[in-house]
N, C-alpha and C positions, 0 to 999 in steps of 0.2 A: 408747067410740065405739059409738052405736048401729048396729044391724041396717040401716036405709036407708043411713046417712051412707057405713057400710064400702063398701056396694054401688055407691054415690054415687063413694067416692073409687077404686075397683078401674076403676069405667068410664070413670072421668076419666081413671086411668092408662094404662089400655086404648088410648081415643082419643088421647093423645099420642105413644103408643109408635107409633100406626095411621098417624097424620098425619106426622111424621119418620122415618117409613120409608117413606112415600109421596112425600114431599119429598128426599129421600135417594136414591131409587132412580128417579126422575125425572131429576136432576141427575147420579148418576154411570152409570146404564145409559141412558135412553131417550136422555138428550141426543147422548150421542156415537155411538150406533148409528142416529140419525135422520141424525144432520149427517153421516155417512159411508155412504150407503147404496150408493156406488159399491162397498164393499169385499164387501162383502154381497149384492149382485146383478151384480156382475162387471161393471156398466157403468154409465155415467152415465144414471140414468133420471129420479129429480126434482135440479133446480136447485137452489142454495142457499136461493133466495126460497123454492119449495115448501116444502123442505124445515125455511126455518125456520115456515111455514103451520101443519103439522103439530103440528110441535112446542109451537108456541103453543098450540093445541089443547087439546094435553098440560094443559099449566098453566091453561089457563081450567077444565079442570074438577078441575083441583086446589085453582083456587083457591075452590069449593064447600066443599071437606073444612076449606081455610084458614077460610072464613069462620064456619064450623061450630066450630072450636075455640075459635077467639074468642070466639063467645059463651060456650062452654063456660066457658073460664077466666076470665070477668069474671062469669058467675052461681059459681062454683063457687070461684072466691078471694073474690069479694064477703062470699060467703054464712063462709069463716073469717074476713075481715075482720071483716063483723058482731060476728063471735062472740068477737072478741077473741084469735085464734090466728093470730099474723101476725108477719114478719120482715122484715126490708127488703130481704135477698139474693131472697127469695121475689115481693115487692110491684116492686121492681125488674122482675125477670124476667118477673111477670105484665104490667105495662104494657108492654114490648118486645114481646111475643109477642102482646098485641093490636095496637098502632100498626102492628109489621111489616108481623103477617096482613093488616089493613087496605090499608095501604098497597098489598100485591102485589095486592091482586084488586082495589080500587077507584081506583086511581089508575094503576100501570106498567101491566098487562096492559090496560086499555080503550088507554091512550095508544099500545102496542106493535101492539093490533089493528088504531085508527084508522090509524096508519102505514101498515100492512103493505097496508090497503084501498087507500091511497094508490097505493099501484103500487112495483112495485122500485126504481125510483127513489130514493125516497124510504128504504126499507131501510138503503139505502147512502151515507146523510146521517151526519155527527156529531151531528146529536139524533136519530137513532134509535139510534147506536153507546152516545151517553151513558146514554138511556134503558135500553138494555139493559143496561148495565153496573151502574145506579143500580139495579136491580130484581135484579139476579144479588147484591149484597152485601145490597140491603136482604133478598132469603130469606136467607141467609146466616145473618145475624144474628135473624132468624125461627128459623132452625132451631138454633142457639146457644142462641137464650133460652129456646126449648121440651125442651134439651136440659137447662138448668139447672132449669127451672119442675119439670122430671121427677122428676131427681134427688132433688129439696127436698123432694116431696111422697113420694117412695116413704123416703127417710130420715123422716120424718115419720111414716109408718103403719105401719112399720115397730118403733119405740118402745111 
């Protein structure tokens, strides 16, 4: 392995470890210390609607870091593809972890935003319940694949 590629794959690994602990610590600290803020300021100061405002917030500029990986991991497995260093557990996990990222910042989170413009109302529909729900497993499974993509590559340079 040459001198660039190592540098190449350390920041590749860097950036995944960066983004699934960003995604991670979103979903299990911001989410429920946002959604519960009565507990935390001893009284009801923002609403549910507000408060899920915020939280959307949250994940639109996450989903920057999301979109940033993505390309990462389609120049950066492309580029082992190329070269003939490829495995299908690997090629696998590289396409879920782009389609996911995709998915969360170019499809749920506009449709979650256009809603929430909507008015509360509208929040409190079953296509914004499904929506939400559609976009809570599609990270999920974002942060699964990027957890397997990890693994492959650090067992990989690791050799």
């Amino acid at each position: 392995m040459n001198k660039y590629f190592k540098i190449a794959t350390i920041s590749y690994l860097t950036l995944m470890g960066v983004v699934l602990g960003a995604g991670l610590f979103a979903g299990i600290v911001v989410a429920p210390v946002t959604f519960h803020t009565e507990i935390w300021l001893q009284s009801e100061v923002l609403s549910q609607y507000q408060e899920g405002i915020v939280m959307t917030e949250n994940f639109v500029r996450l989903a920057y870091l999301v979109d940033v990986m993505a390309v990462a991991v389609f120049l950066y497995e492309g580029y082992k593809y190329k070269k003939f260093e490829r495995d299908m557990l690997t090629q696998i996990a590289a396409f879920f972890v782009i389609a996911t990222g995709l998915l969360f910042g170019h499809y749920y989170l506009p449709d979650i935003v256009a809603m929430q413009l909507a008015g509360e109302g509208m929040t409190q529909t079953s296509v914004f319940v499904n929506t939400h729900k559609g976009s809570e497993i599609n990270f999920k499974i974002f942060s699964l694949a990027l957890l397997v993509l990890m693994i492959r590559n650090m067992q990989k340079a690791c050799k």
